[in-house]
N, C-alpha and C positions, 0 to 999 in steps of 0.2 A: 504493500500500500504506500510504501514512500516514495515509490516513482510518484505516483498520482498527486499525493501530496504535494510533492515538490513543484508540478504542475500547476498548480493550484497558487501555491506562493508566488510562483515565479507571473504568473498574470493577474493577480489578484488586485493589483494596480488599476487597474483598467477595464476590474467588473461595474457592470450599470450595479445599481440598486437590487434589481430581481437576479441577477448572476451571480452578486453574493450573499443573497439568501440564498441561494442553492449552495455554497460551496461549503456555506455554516451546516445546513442539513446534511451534509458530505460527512465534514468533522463529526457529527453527532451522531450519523446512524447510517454509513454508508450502506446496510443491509438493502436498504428504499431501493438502491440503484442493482445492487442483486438480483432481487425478485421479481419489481414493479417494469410493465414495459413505459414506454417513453411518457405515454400518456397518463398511465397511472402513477407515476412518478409525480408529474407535473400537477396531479391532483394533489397529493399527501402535501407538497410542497407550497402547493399556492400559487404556482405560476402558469405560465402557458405552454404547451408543449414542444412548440418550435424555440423555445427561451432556452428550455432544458437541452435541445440539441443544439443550440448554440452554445452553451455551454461547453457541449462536450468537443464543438467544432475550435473552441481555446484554446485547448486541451489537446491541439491537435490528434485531435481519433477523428475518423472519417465519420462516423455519425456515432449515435447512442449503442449500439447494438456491440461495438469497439469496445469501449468504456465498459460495458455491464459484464463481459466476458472474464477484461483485466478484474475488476471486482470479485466478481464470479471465483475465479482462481484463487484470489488472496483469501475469500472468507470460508470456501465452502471445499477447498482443496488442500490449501494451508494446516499440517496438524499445530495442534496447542503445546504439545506433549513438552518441547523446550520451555514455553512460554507459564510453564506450569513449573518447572526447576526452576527458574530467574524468581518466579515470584515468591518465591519459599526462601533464600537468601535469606534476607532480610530479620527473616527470623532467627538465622542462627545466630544472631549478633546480640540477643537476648539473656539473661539470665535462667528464665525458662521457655524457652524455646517449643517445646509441646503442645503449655499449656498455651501458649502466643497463640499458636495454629488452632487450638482448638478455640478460641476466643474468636478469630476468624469465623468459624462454621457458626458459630452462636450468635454472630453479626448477621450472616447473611439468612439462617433463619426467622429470623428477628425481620427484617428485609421485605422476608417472603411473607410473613406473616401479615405486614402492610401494604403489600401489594394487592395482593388477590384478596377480592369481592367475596364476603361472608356469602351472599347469594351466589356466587357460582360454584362453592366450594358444598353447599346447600343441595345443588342443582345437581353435582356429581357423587353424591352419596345416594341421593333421590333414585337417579340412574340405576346406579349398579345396586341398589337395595331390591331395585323390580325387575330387574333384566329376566329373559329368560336364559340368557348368555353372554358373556363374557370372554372376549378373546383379547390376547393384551400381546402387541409387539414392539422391538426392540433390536436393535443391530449397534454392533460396534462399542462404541462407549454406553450405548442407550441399554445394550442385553442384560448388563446386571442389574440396572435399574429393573426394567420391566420384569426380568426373571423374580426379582424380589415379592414386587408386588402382586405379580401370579402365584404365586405361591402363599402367600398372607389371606390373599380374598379368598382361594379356593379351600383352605383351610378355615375360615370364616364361615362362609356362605354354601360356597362348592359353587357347579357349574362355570368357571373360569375355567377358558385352557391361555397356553403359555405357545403362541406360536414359535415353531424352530424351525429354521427353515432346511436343514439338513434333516428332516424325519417328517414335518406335514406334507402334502399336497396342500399350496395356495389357494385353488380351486376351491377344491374340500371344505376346507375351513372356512371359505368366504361362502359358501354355499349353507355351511350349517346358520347362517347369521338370519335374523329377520328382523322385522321393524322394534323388535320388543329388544331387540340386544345391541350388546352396546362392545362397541372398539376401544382400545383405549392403546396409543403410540406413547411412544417415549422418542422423540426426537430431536436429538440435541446436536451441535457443531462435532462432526462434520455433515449432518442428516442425510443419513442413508437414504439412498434412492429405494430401496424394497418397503422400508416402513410406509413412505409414502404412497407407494402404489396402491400399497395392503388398504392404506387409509381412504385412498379413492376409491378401487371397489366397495368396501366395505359402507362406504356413503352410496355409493349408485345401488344397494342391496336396503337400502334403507334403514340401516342399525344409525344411532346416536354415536358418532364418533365425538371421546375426548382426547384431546393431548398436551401431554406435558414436554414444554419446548422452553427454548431458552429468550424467544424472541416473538412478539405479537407479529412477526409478518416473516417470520421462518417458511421455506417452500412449503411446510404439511398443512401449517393454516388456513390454504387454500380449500382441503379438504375435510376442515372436522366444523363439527358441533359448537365444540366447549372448547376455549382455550385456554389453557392454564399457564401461561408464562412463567416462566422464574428469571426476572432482568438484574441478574448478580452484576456485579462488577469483577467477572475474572473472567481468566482467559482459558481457561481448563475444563471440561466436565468433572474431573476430577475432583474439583474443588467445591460445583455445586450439588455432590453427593450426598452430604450431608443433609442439604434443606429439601434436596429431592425426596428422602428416605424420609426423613421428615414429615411432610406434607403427607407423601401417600402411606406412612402408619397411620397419624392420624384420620386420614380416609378411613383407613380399612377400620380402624376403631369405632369410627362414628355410622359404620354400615351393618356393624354388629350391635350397635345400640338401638339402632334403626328399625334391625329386624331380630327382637331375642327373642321369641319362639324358635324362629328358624337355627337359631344361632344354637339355642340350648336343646335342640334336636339334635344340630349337629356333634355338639362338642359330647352329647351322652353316648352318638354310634362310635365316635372315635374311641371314646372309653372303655368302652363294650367289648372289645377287638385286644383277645389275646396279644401281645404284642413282645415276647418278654427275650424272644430267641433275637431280635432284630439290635438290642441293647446290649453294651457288656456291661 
């Protein structure tokens, strides 16, 4: 992104009014120019559409489509994985050092907690309390999230499966779906192109897709229900693991409170079930 940037400096002399309003929305959230085409861009922004490809004509890229590519690459090709060591430094230079980090995650759930809308967090227990199914996917940084919380719900509730793509048919599972169940993606930086897909059939099959993403205009938002952002300020999925795990315990808590008959049916078959060879 520092070419661009640079770009950006180096004519920022010479922007009108509305060209650097666009450059400020650049610095703030160059995601806009990711995802959104020329037009929807020029929307979120405020400006005109041909303003925005002037922009990008500054910038010498031959039009927008130039520009959204280089972006493209830097946000959604780019791994974190370095940018998640630099940010941990810092901490070694502490007394206690651990506890520094874990004061981190207790910030950003704290964060999360004022982020996201009591009513949508409402609306996503409401879901999965009535579903008649529950399919939860996840790839890459996103699989142990989502493996977690398929595993929490269906232990709760039951009927949740844990999409893997090395053992379902796609098909299948999008087929088991109907208007009464519900999706639920984990799609975070670098957002796998399968979670996504999954999330658009699974919306053309008429289930309630929610997903948890890092970003209100992430590529999978195109396709869900329910958004549930989490706009940390790190560079790591890594780092938002914490207030991810977070979040969706207390989901699965408040879907068992939601439903305790169900709940206390289930946890008495689980009891029920010799179980004693499987422990040492």
């Amino acid at each position: 992104m520092e070419r661009i940037y640079q770009k950006i400096y180096e004519q920022q002399s010479t922007f009108s009014k509305n060209l650097q309003k666009i450059s400020a929305h650049f610095y703030d959230d160059p995601k806009t120019f990711a995802i959104y085409s020329a037009a929807e861009a020029a929307k979120v922004i405020g400006v005109s559409e041909t303003t925005v490809i002037r922009f990008c004509q500054k910038l010498n890229y031959k039009g927008y489509s130039a520009l959204q590519k280089e972006v493209q690459h830097h946000l959604f090709q780019k791994s974190s994985l370095s940018d998640y060591v630099e940010a941990k430094a810092v901490d070694d230079k502490t007394s206690e050092p651990i506890k520094s980090l874990m004061e981190h995650d207790r910030h950003s759930i704290q964060k999360v907690m004022e982020q996201i809308p009591e009513m949508h967090l409402e609306k996503t227990v409401k879901k999965l309390a009535n579903s008649d199914h529950v399919l939860i996917a996840g790839a890459r940084s996103s699989h142990a999230l989502a493996s977690w919380f398929a595993f929490s719900l269906d232990l709760i509730v039951g009927n949740t499966r844990f999409y893997q793509p090395n053992v379902d048919d796609v098909l299948l599972r999008i087929s088991e779906l109907t208007e009464q169940s519900v999706f639920v993606a984990f799609s975070f930086h670098r957002y796998a192109a399968d979670t996504i897909h999954i999330a658009k059939l699974a919306k053309q099959r008429g289930a309630f897709v929610i997903t948890f993403t890092d970003s209100p205009i992430s590529p999978i938002t195109n396709h869900a229900s329910l958004v549930l952002p989490l706009q940390l300020n790190v560079k790591s999925t890594l780092d938002a693991a914490p207030a991810i795990l977070s979040l969706t315990n207390s989901i699965t808590s408040a879907v068992s409170l939601a439903k305790p008959d169900q709940f206390q049916k289930r946890a008495k078959l689980f009891d029920s079930i010799d179980g004693q060879d499987f422990f040492a």
